[in-house]
N, C-alpha and C positions, 0 to 999 in steps of 0.2 A: 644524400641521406646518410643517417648516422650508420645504418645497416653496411652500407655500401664502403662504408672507410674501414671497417672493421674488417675487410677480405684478411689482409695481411695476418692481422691477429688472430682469426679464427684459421689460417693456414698452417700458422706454427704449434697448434696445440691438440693434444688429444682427449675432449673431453668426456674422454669415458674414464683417461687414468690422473687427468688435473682436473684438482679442485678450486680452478679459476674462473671465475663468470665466463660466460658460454657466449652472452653478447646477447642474445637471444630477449631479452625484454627490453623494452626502449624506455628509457627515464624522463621523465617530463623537463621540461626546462625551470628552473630554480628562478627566484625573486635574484641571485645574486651568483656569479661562477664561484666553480666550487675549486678547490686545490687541493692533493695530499701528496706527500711526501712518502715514499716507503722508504724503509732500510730494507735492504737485498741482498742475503749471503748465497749468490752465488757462486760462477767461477772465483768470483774475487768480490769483496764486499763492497757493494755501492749504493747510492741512493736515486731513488725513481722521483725524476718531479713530475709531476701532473697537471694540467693546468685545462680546465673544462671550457671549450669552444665549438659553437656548430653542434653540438649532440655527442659530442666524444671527448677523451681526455687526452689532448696531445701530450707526449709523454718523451724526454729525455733520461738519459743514466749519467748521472751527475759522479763521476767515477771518486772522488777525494768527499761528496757531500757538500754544502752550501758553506760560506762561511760570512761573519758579519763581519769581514774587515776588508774595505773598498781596495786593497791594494792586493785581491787577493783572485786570482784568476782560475775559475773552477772550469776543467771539459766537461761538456755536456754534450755528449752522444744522441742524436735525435731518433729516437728507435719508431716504430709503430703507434699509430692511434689506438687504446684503449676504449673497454665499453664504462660507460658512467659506472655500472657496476662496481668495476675495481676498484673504484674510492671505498670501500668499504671491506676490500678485500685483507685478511690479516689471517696468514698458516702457513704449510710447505708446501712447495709444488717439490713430487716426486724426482728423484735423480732420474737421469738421462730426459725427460723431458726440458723442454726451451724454458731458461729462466731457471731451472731446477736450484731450491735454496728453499731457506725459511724469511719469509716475507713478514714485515713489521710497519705498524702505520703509527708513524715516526710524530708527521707532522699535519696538520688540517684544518681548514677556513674556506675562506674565500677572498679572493682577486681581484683587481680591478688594471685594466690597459691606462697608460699615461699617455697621453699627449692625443694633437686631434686627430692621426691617423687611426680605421679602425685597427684592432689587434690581427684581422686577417692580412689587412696589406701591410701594416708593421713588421708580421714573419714572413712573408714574401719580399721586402727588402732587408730582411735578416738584422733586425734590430728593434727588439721587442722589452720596452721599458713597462712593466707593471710594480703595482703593488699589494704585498700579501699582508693579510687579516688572518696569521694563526692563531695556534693555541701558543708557538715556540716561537716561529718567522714574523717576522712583523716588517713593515717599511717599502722601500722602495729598492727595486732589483733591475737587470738588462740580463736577454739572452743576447748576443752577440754572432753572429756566424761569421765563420772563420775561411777564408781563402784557402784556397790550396789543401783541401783532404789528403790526408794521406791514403784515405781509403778510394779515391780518386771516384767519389760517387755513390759507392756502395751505400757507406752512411754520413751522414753533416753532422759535421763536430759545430758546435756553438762553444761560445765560454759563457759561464753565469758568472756574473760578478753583483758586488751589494753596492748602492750607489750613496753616495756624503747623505744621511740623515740624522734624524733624532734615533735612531734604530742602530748606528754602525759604531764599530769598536775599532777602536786605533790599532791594535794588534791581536796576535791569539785568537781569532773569527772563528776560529771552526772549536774554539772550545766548547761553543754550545753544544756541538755533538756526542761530548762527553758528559758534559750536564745532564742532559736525558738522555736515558738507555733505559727508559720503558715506551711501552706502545700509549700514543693517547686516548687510542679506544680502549683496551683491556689492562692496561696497568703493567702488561707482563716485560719481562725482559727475553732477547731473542731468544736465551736457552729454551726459557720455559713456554715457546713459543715453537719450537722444534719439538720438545717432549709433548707436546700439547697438553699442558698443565694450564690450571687454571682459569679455565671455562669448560661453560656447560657443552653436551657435546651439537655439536650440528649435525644436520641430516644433508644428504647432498647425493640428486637419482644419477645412477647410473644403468645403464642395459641392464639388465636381468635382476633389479632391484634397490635396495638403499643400503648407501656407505655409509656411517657414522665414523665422526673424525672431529675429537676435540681439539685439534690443531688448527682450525678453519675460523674464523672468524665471523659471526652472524649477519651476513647482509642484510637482514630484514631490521636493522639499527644502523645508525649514524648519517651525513650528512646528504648521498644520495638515496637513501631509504626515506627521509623525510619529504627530497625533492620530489621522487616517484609521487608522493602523496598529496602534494601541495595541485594546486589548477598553475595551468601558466600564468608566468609574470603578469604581476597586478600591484597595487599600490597599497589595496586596503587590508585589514587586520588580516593575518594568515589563520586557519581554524585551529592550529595545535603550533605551540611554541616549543620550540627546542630545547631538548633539556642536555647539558654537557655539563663536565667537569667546570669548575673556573679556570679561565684561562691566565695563566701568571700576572699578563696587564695587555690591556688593549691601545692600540695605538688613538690616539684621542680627536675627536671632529675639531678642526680648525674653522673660520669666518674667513669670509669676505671683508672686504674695508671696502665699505660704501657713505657717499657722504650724505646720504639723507636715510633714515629707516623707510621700508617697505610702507607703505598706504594703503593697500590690498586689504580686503578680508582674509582671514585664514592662517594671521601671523600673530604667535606669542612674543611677548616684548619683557626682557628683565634687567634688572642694572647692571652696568658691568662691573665686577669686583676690578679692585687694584691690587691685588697680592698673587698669590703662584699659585698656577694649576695643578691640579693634584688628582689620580686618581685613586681612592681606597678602597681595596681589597680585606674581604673577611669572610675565615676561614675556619670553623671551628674555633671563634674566640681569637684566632690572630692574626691582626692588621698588617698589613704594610701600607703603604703611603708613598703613591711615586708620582713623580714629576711628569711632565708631557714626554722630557726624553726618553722617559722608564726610570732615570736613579731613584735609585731607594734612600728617600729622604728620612722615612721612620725613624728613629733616634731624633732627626732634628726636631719633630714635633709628637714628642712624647707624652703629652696630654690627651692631643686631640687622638691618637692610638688607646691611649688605655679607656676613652669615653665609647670608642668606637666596637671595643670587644667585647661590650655589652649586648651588639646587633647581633643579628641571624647572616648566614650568609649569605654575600654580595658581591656586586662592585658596585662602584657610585663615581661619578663625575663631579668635581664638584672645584673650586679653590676655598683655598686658607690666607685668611686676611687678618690684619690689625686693624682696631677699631677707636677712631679718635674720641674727644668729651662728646660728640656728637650723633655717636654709631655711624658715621662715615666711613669707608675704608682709606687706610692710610699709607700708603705703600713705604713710604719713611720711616713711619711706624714698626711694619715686620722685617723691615733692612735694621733697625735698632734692636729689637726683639732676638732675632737670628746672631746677632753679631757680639751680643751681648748673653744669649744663652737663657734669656727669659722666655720662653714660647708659649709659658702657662697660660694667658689671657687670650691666646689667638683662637680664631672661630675660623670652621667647618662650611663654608655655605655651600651643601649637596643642589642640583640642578638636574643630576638626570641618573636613571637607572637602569644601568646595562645590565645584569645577570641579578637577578632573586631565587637565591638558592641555586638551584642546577639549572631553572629556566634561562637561556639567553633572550633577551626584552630586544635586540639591539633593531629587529625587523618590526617591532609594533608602532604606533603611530607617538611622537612626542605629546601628544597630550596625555595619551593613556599610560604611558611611562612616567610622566610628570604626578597624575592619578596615584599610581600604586607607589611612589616614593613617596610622596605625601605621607599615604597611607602606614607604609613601611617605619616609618621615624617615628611617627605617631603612638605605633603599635610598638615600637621598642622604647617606649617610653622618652621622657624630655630632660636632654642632656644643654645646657646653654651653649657648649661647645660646637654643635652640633645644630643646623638651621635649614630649613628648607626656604629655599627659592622660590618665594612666589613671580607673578607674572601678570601679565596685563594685557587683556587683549582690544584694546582702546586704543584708538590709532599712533601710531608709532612715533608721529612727529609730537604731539602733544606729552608723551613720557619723554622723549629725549628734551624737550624743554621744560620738563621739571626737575630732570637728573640734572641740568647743566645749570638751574637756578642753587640746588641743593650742594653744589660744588663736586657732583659727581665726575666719573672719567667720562662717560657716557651708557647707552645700553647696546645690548644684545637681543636682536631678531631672530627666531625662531619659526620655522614653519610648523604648523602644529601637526602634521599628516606625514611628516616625515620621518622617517624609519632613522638610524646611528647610524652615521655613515665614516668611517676611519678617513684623514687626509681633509684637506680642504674646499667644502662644497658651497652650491649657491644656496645652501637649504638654511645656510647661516649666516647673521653677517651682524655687522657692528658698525656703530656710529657712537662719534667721539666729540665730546662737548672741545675740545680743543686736538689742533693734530699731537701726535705723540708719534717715538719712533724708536726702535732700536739698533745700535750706531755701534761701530768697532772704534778703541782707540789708540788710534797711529803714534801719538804723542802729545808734550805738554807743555806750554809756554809758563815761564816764568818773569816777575821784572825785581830786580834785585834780591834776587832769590828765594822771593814768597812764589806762591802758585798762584797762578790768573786764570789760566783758560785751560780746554781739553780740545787736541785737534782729534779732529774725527773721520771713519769712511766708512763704509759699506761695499760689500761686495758685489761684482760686475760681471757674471763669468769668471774670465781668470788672472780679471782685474782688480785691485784692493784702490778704490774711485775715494779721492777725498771729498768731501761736502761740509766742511766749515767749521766754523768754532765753536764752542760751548762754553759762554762766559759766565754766566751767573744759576743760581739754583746753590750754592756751595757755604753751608755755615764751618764757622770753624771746626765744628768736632766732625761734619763728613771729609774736611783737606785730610784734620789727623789720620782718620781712616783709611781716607783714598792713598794718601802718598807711598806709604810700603807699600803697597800691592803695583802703585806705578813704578816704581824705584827695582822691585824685583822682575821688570822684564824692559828692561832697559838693552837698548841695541845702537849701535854706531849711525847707523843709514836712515834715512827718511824709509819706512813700509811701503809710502801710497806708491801708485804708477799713474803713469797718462800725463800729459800735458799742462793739468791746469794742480796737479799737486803742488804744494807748498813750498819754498826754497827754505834752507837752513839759515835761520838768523839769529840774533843773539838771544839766549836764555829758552828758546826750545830745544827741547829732549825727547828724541826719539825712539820707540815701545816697538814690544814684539807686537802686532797684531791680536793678542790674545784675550782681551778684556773688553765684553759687553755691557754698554751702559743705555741706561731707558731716558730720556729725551722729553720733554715737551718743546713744540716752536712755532712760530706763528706760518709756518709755510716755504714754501719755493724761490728763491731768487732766479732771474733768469736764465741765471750761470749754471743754476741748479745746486746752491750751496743753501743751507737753512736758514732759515730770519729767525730772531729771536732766539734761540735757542737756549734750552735750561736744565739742568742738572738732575735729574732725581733719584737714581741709583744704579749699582752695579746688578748686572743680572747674573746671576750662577746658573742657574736652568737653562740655559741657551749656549753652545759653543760658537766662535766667531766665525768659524766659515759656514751658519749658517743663515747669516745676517745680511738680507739683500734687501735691495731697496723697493719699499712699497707705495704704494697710491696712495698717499694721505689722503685723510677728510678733509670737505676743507672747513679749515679754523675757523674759529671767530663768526663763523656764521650759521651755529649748532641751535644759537637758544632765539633766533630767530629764522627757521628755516626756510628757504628761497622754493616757490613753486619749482614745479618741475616743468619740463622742457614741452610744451604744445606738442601734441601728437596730431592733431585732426584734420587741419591743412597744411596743403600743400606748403604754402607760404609760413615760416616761422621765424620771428623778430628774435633775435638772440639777447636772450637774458643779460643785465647789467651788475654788475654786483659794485659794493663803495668802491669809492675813491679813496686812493693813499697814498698822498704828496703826488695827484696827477698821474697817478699808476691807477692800473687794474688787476685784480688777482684772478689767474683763470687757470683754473688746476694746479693752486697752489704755487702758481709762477707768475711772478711780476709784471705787468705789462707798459713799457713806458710808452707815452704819447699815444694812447690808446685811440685819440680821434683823428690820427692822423688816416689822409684819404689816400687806401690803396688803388682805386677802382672808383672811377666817377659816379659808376651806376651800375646795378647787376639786370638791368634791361628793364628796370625800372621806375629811372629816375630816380633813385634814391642813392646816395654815395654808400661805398664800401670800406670800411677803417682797419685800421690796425687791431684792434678789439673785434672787430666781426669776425676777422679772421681767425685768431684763438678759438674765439666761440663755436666757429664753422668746425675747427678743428678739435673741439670736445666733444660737442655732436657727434661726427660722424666717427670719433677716435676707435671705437669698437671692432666698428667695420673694416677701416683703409688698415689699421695698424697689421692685422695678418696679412698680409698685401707687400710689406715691406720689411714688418723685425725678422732679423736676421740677415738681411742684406744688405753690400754698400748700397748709400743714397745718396746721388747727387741732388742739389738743390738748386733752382734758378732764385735770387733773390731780387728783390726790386725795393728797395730801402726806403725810396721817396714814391711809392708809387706805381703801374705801371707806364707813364708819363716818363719817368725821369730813367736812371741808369740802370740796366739790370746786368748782372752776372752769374755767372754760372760756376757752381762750386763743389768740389767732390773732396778735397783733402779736410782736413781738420785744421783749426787757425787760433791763435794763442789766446784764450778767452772762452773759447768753445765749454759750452753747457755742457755739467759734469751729467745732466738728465741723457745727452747724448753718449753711443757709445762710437771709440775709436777700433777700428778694424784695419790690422794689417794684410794687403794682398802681395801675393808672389810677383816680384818686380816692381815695385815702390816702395817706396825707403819711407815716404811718407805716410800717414794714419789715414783713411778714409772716414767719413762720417755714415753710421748706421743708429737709426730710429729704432726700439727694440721697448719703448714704453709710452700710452698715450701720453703723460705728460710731456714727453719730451716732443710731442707736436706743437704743446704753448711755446717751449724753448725755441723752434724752429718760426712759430710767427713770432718772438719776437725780436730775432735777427731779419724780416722781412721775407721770408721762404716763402714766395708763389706758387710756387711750382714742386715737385716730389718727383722726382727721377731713377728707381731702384735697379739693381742689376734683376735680371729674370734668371739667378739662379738659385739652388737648394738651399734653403737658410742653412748659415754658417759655413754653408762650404760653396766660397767664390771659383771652383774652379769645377764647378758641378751642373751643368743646362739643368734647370727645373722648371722652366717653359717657353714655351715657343709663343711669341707676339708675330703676327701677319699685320703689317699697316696700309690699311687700303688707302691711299690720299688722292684724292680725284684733283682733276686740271680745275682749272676756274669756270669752266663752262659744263662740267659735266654736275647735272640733276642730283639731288643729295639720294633719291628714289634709287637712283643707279646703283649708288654706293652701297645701297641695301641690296640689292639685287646681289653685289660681288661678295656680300659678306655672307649670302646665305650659300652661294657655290661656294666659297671658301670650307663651309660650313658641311655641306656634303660633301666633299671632296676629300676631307679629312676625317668626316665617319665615315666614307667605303674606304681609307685606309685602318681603319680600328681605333683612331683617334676622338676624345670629346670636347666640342670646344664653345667659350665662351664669347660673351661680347660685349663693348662697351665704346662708348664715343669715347672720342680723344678730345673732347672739347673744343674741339675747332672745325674744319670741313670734313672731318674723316671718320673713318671708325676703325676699331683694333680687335680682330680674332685671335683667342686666347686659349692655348692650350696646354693645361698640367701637365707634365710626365713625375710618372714612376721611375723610380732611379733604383738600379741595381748597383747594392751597398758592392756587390764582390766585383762586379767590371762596368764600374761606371761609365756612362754616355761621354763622349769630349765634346767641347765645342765646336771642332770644325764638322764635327759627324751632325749635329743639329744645325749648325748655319747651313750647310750643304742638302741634309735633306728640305728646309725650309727656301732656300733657291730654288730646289727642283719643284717641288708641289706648285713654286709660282710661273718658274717658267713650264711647268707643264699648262695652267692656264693663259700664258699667254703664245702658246703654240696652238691653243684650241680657240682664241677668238683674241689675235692680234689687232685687230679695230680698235679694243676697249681696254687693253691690255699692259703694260710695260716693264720691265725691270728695271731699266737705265735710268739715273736720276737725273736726266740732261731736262730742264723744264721746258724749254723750246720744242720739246717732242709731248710733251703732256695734254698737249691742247684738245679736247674731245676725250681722253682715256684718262685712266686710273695706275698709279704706279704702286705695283706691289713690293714694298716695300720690306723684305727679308733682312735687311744689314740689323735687325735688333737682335739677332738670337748671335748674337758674338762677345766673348767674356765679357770685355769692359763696357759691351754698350748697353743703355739703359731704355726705359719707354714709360711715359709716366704713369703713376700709379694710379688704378682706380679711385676713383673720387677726388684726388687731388685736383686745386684749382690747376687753371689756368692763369697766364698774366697777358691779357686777351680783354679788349672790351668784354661787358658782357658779367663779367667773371661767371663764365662757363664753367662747369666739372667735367673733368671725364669720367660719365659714370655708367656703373656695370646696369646690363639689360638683360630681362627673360628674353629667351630667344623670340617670344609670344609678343613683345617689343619691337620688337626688329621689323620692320612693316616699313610702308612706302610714307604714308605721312607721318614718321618720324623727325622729331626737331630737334636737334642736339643743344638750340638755345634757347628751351625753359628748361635745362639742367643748370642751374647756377647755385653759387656759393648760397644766397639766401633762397632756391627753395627744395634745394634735396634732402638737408636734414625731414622735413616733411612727407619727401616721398620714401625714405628709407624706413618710416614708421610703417608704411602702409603698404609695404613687399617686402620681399626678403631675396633681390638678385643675389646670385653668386656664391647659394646658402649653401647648394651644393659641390662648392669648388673642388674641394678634397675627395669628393666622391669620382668626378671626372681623371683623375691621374691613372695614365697608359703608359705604361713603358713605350720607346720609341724606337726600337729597335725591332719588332717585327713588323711595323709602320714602313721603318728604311726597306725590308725586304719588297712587300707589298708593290712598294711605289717602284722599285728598282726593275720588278719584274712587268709590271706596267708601263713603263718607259720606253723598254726593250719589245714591246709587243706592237708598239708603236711605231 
C-alpha cells in the first residue's frame, strides 16, 4: 500500500513545523502517471524528479538538473517515496528541517514506461527508459543505476541521461534550465517564492490551530488535485477537463504502418496530407508553428501565422501542404514553395485539438475533439488558409481506394474514443496507396559527370545498413538544387557498414551521412535493398540518425485490397498475392521459385512450398519475432527441400539480406546473423531457412543467460503421455525453487520447459552459473527416479527413459525457437502451450506450418512470457540447500 512506502518519508519530517503534505490522504489513480520536477534550494540547489507508480512518487535528486543533450550524464540520487500530494507541492520548508529550502515546481505532465518490461521490473533491473509529456521536458529519457555507490548502499546513485530524439539537442542541454526560472503553477521565480510573494495565502492545520503562509502553494489545484477527483482509470469522457497554461509545444501522436486500414466499427478515416507536420500554437494573437521535432518554422510560413492570429487561444495538430490544379497535395509543390520563398498559397489542414484556451482536450475522446475544432474554426471565422479535416467513418478499405484512385499518398485511421496520446500508438495508423520511405544518403553516382542516381541507407542500431539506389524521380531543376547541398558534405570513405555495402567504383562520391530524402518504391528485394525506387525530396524536419527502417505497406496492392488473413479455423490456406516475372511479393520481399516443394505434405497430403513458408512466416511474425530480435540466430536451411541438403548456419555470407542484422560476439572475428524485424523472416525463407535456432540470452547482450530451456527428449519407446508427465515435474520442481516456467513442443518427439530470468543489470548471471544450476535441477531428478531418467547423451542407454537434456543453457548453444518450423516430415512447429495444454493426449503433430496460424487466432500462449522472469540466483541458493539436505 501506498500508506505503507511512505514510512521513510513520514519519518524524516515534522509535520507540525513543514509545510509539506503529511501523506495522510490517498490520491486516486489518474487516467495517465503523473511527473513533476521540483527545483530545490537546499544544502545546494537541485532538482526533484518524480515519477508516479504504485500510489506514490518515486523520487530522485537530480543534483546538475536534466539536460536535453544525450551526451550528457546527470547523478540522480534515489532518495525516498513521496506522497502523490507532493506534485502540487510549491514554498519553503523551514531550515533545520530535512530538505529545508524553497521548493519550486519546475516542470509537469505526464509519463509513460518504454519498452515491454513493466516499469516496476525495469527499476529492479535498474534501467528504466520512459517518456515525459511536460509543459518544458518532452521525449524520451533512461534512469540508469550505477555500480559501485560510493555510498556503499546507503543511497543508489542512478544517471538520467536524454536519449537520440525529436526532443534532444546536440549541445548546451541543460540550457533549458535557464530558459525557465519560473514555477509552472504560479509564475513565480524562486525569490519570490521564498518571500512568498505573489499568491493568495494558504491555510495549513497545525496543533493548537491554523498557520497561514503565502509561501505554500495551493494543493487543492494542479495535476494530482484533479486525479484525487477523477474515479479510477476509465476510457470515457472524464467529468471536468483540465485547465493549464499552454504548454510551449507538445510532443505529437505518431501512426502505425499497417498495410491494409482497420475494418472494425469505431474508426475515423482521413486523407493523408503530403506536406510537413506542424503543430500551431496561439497565444494572445501570437502564433508559432513547429515541426514534429519542435523547430520553430514560423517565419517560414508567414501567412498561414498571420491567418492564424485571428484565433482564440490553442494548440491544433494539423499539416501545411501545397496544392496542385487539382486540390491534391503536392509535396514537390511545398519543397518548391519553401525553397523559393513563396509560402503565400500554402494551406493549414487542422485535424485535431489539443488545448482550447486553458482547457487541455488531450484526454477526451477524438471524436469529441474533432467536434469542437470543427466548431472552433467555424466560430473564428473562414480563412482559406486555414481548413478542417474532415473524415469518414465508412469502412476503411473503400476510402483508401478512392484516395489511391484520386492519386493520393493514402489515408489516416483514427480511433474515435481515443484520448492524444504523445509517441507512437496503435490508436493510429496509416495506409499508403503506394510504399514510401524515408532514407539517409551515403552518396552519389555519376556517368561522365552528369548525376544518375542517389545511393542510400538507413539506420540499424549502430549500423549505417545500405539498401540501394534511387535512380529516377529527378527533373532537371530538382539535380540543380540537389547538387550543392550534396557537394557541401562530401567525405573520402564510403559511410555504409556491414558486408553487403557498396564498393567504390568509378564516378561515385561519397556524403557525410547527413541528408534526409523521402522515397517512393515498389517494395523489398530479398537482399532487402529497394525495387523501384524514386526521388521526391529532401526532408528538413527529420535528422538522419533518426531514420530506421520501417514495415512498409505493401505496394501496389492499396487500390485493390487483399482480404485479411481467415481467423476461425483451425486450418488456414495462406493467402497468394501476383506474380512478378515468377516471384512473389511477401512482406515486400521478393520470393523467387515460390512453388518450389519444401515439404511433401504437412500431414495432409498436400505439399508445402517455398511461398507457404513466407506466408507461415507473416502469419505468425508477431508472435516468433519477440522470441528471437535481439539474438544470434542460427538457421538450418534446406534449399531443395527437406529431401535434398540441409545445412546449418550461424555467421553471416556475402549477399546476406541487408533486412537481416549482423552481430558481433566476443571470439569470433566473423558477424553472426540476428532476426530483429518481421520482414526479415521473408528474407530468411527466401534463402530456404527451416528451422530458427536463437541463443537463450538477454536481447543484445550475448554474454547474458536470459533463459533457461530443459529438453526432455524421450527414447523411441517411451509414451509421448510420459513426456507430459516429466514436463509437469519439471514444472514443479522449478516453482518450489521460485522459478516460472513455460512450455512448448519441439516439433518432433519432445517437449522443451522454458524459463525467463531477471537479469541483474549491476552483477549479472554468467553462463556457467545457469548451465550448472540447470545440470543440477536434472540430475537432481534423475537421482529421484533413475528408471525414467538420464543426463548422458549415450543413446544406447535411452531405451525406456528420457534424457534431460541441459547442455542448451551454454553461450553459444541455441534451441529452436517457438513456433519455428521444423525440417521434419509433417512440417511440425514447435509451438508454445498453456500449461492447461500439457495433458496426456497431447499431439505435437497437428502443430504444423499450415494449421497454427489458425490456432494462434484463437489463444494467446506465452501472452504472459515477460510476466514470468525470476531472477536465478535465489533459485541457485534454494536448490543448493536442497541438495545438501539430501
Amino acid at each position: 500500500m501506498a500508506t505503507d512506502k511512505l514510512s521513510t518519508y513520514k519519518a524524516k519530517r515534522d509535520f507540525q513545523l513543514t509545510q509539506e503534505p503529511s501523506g495522510g490522504a490517498t490520491a486516486s489513480a489518474s487516467n495517465r502517471r503523473r511527473f513533476v520536477i521540483q527545483k530545490h534550494d537546499a544544502t545546494r540547489l537541485h532538482y526533484d524528479l518524480r515519477l508516479e507508480l504504485d500510489g506514490v512518487f518515486k523520487s530522485w535528486a537530480v543534483t546538475r538538473g536534466p539536460s536535453l543533450d544525450p551526451h550528457d550524464k546527470r547523478l540522480a540520487v534515489e532518495v525516498e517515496d513521496h506522497p502523490l500530494d507532493y506534485g502540487d507541492f510549491e514554498g519553503t520548508i523551514p531550515k533545520g528541517q530535512y530538505g529545508g529550502g524553497t521548493v519550486m515546481l519546475w516542470d509537469r505532465g505526464y509519463w509513460e514506461p518504454e519498452g515491454k518490461m513493466s516499469p516496476e521490473q525495469a527499476l529492479a533491473q535498474g534501467d528504466l527508459k520512459f517518456t515525459l509529456d511536460g509543459e518544458r521536458l518532452h521525449g524520451s529519457f533512461v534512469l540508469v543505476r550505477m555500480a559501485n555507490d560510493r555510498d556503499r548502499g546507503k543511497r543508489t546513485n542512478w544517471l538520467l541521461m536524454k536519449h537520440r530524439d525529436a526532443f534532444a539537442v546536440a549541445a548546451n542541454g541543460a540550457a533549458i534550465l535557464d530558459d525557465y526560472d519560473t514555477s509552472v503553477a504560479s509564475g513565480r521565480t524562486m525569490a519570490a517564492i521564498a518571500t512568498g510573494k505573489g499568491r493568495k495565502p494558504s491555510v495549513f492545520m497545525v496543533q493548537g490551530g491554523k498557520v497561514e503562509s503565502d509561501a505554500v502553494w495551493d494543493s487543492r489545484t494542479g495535476l494530482a488535485a484533479e486525479a484525487r477527483k477523477a474515479p479510477a482509470r476509465r476510457s470515457k469522457t472524464p467529468d471536468k477537463i483540465a485547465t493549464a497554461d499552454l504548454p510551449d509545444f507538445i510532443a505529437p501522436q505518431l501512426c502505425q504502418t499497417v498495410e491494409r486500414p482497420p475494418s472494425a466499427a469505431g474508426w475515423l478515416h482521413e486523407i493523408k496530407f503530403d506536406g510537413y507536420r506542424v503543430q500551431m500554437r496561439v497565444r494572445d494573437g501570437k502564433v508559432t508553428l513547429k515541426t514534429r521535432k519542435g523547430l520553430d518554422w514560423t517565419a517560414r510560413f508567414a501567412a498561414i501565422a498571420r491567418a492564424a492570429g485571428k484565433l482564440p487561444d490553442a494548440i491544433i495538430d494539423g499539416e501545411i501542404c501545397a496544392l496542385d490544379n487539382n486540390g491534391a497535395p503536392d509535396f514537390a509543390a511545398i519543397q518548391a514553395a519553401l525553397s523559393e520563398g513563396k509560402t503565400d498559397g500554402l494551406v493549414y489542414f487542422a485535424f485535431d485539438l489539443l488545448f482550447e484556451g486553458g482547457e487541455d482536450l488531450r484526454s477526451l475522446p477524438l471524436a469529441e475533439r474533432k467536434g469542437r475544432l470543427q466548431q472552433f474554426l467555424i466560430g473564428a471565422g473562414e480563412d482559406a488558409r486555414l481548413r478542417f479535416v474532415e473524415h469518414f467513418d465508412t469502412g476503411g478499405e473503400a476510402v483508401l481506394r478512392s484516395a489511391c484512385r484520386l492519386s493520393l499518398e493514402g489515408i489516416v485511421s483514427k480511433r474515435a474514443d481515443a484520448p492524444y496520446v504523445s509517441g507512437r500508438t496503435d490508436t493510429w495508423a496509416k495506409s499508403k496507396c503506394r510504399a514510401g520511405h524515408e532514407v539517409v544518403i551515403g552518396g552519389y553516382a555519376t556517368t561522365a559527370g552528369k548525376f544518375r542516381s542517389l545511393l542510400v541507407g538507413v539506420h540499424r542500431g549502430d549500423s549505417f545498413v545500405y539498401v540501394g539506389r534511387v535512380g529516377t524521380g529527378y527533373s532537371a531543376a530538382k539535380v540543380r538544387g540537389l547538387l550543392p547541398k550534396l557537394q557541401a558534405v562530401k567525405r573520402a570513405k564510403s559511410p555504409f557498414t556491414g558486408i553487403c555495402a557498396p564498393k567504390q567504383e568509378p564516378g561515385v562520391v561519397w556524403l557525410k551521412p547527413e541528408l534526409v530524402a523521402e522515397i517512393e518504391f515498389a517494395g523489398w528485394t530479398s537482399d532487402g535493398l529497394v525495387r523501384q525506387a524514386s526521388f521526391k525530396a529532401l526532408r528538413e524536419d527529420k535528422p538522419a540518425d533518426e531514420v530506421q527502417a520501417d514495415t512498409p505497406a505493401a505496394p501496389e496492392t492499396a487500390e485493390v485490397p487483399q482480404p485479411a488473413p481467415r481467423k476461425s479455423s483451425e486450418s488456414t490456406e495462406p493467402s497468394k498475392s501476383a506474380r512478378r516475372g515468377g516471384k512473389v511479393d511477401v512482406m515486400g520481399v521478393l520470393i523467387s521459385s515460390p512453388d518450389k516443394v519444401l515439404w511433401p505434405d504437412a500431414n495432409d497430403g498436400r505439399p508445402v512450398t517455398k511461398e507457404d513458408l513466407a506466408r507461415y512466416y507473416e502469419a505468425v511474425g508477431p508472435w516468433l519475432i519477440d522470441h528471437i530480435r535481439g539474438r544470434p540466430c542460427s538457421i538450418i536451411r534446406a534449399p531443395d527441400g527437406i529431401g535434398g541438403t540441409q545445412f546449418f548456419q550461424r555467421h553471416a555470407m556475402p549477399g546476406t539480406s541487408s533486412l537481416l542484422e549482423l552481430v558481433t560476439v566476443f571470439g569470433d572475428k566473423k558477424p553472426y546473423l540476428q532476426i530483429d524485424r518481421v520482414e526479415g523472416l521473408a528474407a530468411v525463407a527466401q534463402v530456404g531457412a527451416l528451422e530458427l535456432h536463437p541463443w537463450n540470452c538477454v536481447p543484445q547482450h550475448p554474454e547474458v543467460p536470459g533463459r533457461l530451456v530443459f529438453d526432455l527428449d524421450p527414447g523411441p519407446d517411451v509414451p509421448f503421455s510420459t513426456v507430459v508427465e516429466a514436463a509437469r515435474e519439471m514444472r514443479q520442481r522449478l516453482d518450489a525453487l521460485g522459478l516460472v516456467s513455460f512450455c512448448k513442443t519441439t516439433g518432433g518427439k519432445g517437449l522443451h520447459v522454458v524459463t525467463p530470468l531477471a537479469v541483474s543489470r549491476r552483477n549479472p548471471l554468467s553462463w556457467p552459473q545457469a548451465k550448472g544450476f540447470a545440470r543440477d535441477v536434472c540430475l537432481q531428478m534423475v537421482r529421484d527416479n533413475p528408471e525414467l531418467y538420464l543426463i548422458k547423451m549415450t543413446k544406447a542407454l535411452r531405451t525406456g527413459r528420457i534424457f534431460l537434456d541441459y547442455l542448451r543453457n551454454d553461450r553459444m548453444a541455441t534451441a529452436v525457437a517457438p513456433l519455428s518450423p521444423r525440417a521434419r516430415p509433417g512440417a511440425t512447429v514447435s509451438m508454445p502451450l498453456t500449461w492447461d495444454e500439457v495433458t496426456a493426449d497431447l499431439d505435437p503433430r497437428r502443430f504444423t506450418l499450415r494449421t497454427v496460424p489458425g490456432l494462434l487466432a484463437k489463444s494467446a500462449p506465452w501472452d504472459d512470457y515477460s510476466d514470468g522472469e525470476r531472477p536465478l540466483e535465489p533459485a541457485i541458493r534454494r536448490l543448493g540447500k536442497a541438495m545438501k539436505a539430501a
